[in-house]
Steps between C-alpha positions, in 0.01 A plus 500: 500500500684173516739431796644215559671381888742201541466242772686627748386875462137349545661287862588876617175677426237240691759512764498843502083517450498259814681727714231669675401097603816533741813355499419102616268478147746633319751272650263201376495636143882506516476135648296417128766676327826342634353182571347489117152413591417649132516310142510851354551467057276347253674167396388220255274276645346708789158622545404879453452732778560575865400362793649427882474113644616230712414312836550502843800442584698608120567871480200666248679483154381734233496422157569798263500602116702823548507691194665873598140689496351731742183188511831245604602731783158533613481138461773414728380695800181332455559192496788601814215592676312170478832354590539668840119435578598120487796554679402642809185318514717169496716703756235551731226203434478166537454294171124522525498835515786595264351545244288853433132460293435615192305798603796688639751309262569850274477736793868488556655477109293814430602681771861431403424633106365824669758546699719490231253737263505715760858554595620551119247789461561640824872542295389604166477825366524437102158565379589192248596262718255619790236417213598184450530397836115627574394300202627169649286599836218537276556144345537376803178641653325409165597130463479437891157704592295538233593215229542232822148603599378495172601141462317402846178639355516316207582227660179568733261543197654165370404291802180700494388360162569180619305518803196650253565196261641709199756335281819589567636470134766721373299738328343612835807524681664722210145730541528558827918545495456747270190697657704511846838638294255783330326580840885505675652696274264719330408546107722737452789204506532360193373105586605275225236233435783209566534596851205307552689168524719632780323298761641167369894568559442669882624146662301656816132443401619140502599448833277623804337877541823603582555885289303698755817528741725692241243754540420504883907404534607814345265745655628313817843592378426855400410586821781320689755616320411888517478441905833366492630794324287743706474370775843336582597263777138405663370418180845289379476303839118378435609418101753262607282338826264455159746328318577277790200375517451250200160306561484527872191731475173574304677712210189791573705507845839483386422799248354686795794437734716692225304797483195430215136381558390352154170401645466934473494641133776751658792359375378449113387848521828604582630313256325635182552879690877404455466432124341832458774660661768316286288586184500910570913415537500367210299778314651751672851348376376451123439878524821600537650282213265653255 
């Protein structure tokens, strides 16, 4: 199943998956809209990719390479959702504090791409197109949970070598790479031998241990997002005090002050419970096409 959305059909639905965030945060979203915070096509000359910036005192501009799939949709209301993290942190801080750490830094994008998961199946009854919808879930799960903590482990048993004064040549690196994608993803994936070299082009083992927060981010997310949608008003109100918040507290704090303790294993738990739940969906909706 290929679909294909334009721009402005992708504007309406993450304004209409941020609905149940209340009417000021969709105002904002409108605000990024009308105001054209967003480069939105692929042009000549500009880098790949997606992702939200600015500074203090500019309005967070997001750089897009909208391309009409479900993935560019998703896209936008992620990187919307870093967007109005900076904003009302700059609303509400001082420049010291403005800016949000990386620990909580892809609580609120994810939240945003859930919300928007969410509210298209919540609408969808074609077993096709319900199917296809639960499969991008599952990629997002799978790239953000378990591939994103892959990479911190073998980014852990790289610094670990080190410290027992192995050589870190390239040949060791592709060993263990490939031993963690067999032990990740089972032997009954067909692993081809060149995905071995896939360490070198992840442009994150070069900077800081940094991958571990996709993982802990979108648990965080997981569970925010279904007590916004269960829970209503309460839990909306302590979301947006969150994203108010930028760096003014220890991000363990801010987390719990929103409605998660990560220093429990709770929230993860929850988490992978929620995969298995979209997996029987999606086996349950396979059944009924065959």
């Amino acid at each position: 199943l290929k679909k294909s959305y334009t721009y402005e059909t992708a504007q309406e639905m993450v304004l209409k998956a941020v609905a149940p965030l209340g009417e000021d945060y969709q105002a904002t979203v409108r605000k990024a809209y009308a105001e054209r915070w967003i480069d939105v096509y692929p042009n000549r000359g500009k880098r790949g990719g997606a992702y939200s910036g600015g500074c203090y005192d500019s309005n967070p501009y997001i750089l897009l390479n909208f391309s009409g799939t479900l993935d560019s949709v998703s896209t936008l209301a992620h990187e919307m959702g870093h967007t109005i993290h900076s904003w009302r942190s700059r609303q509400h801080q001082p420049p010291q504090y403005a800016d949000y750490t990386l620990f909580v830094a892809e609580v609120a994008s994810t939240v945003n791409e859930n919300l928007l998961i969410e509210q298209l199946l919540a609408n969808e009854n074609d077993p096709q197109t319900r199917l296809y919808l639960l499969n991008q879930y599952l990629e997002n799960f799978k790239g953000t949970v378990y591939r994103q903590t892959m990479f911190a482990e073998f980014e852990r048993e790289a610094h670990a070598m080190v410290e027992r004064g192995e050589a870190l040549n390239a040949s060791a690196l592709n060993a263990l790479y490939k031993r963690l994608v067999t032990e990740y993803f089972g032997e009954d994936m067909v692993i081809d031998d060149e995905i071995q070299y896939e360490w070198a082009r992840i442009p994150h083992f070069y900077r800081p241990f940094y991958v571990y927060k996709y993982a802990t981010g979108y648990s965080t997310a997981v569970a925010l997002s279904e007590g916004i949608l269960k829970e209503g008003e309460p839990a909306v109100k302590r979301y947006k005090e969150f994203l108010s918040m930028g760096g003014s507290a220890y991000p363990l704090d801010e987390l719990r002050h929103a409605g998660v303790d990560l220093a429990t294993p709770a929230p993860v738990d929850a988490a992978l419970e929620k995969f298995e739940r979209i997996l029987d969906d999606a086996e349950a909706t396979l059944a009924k096409l065959q």
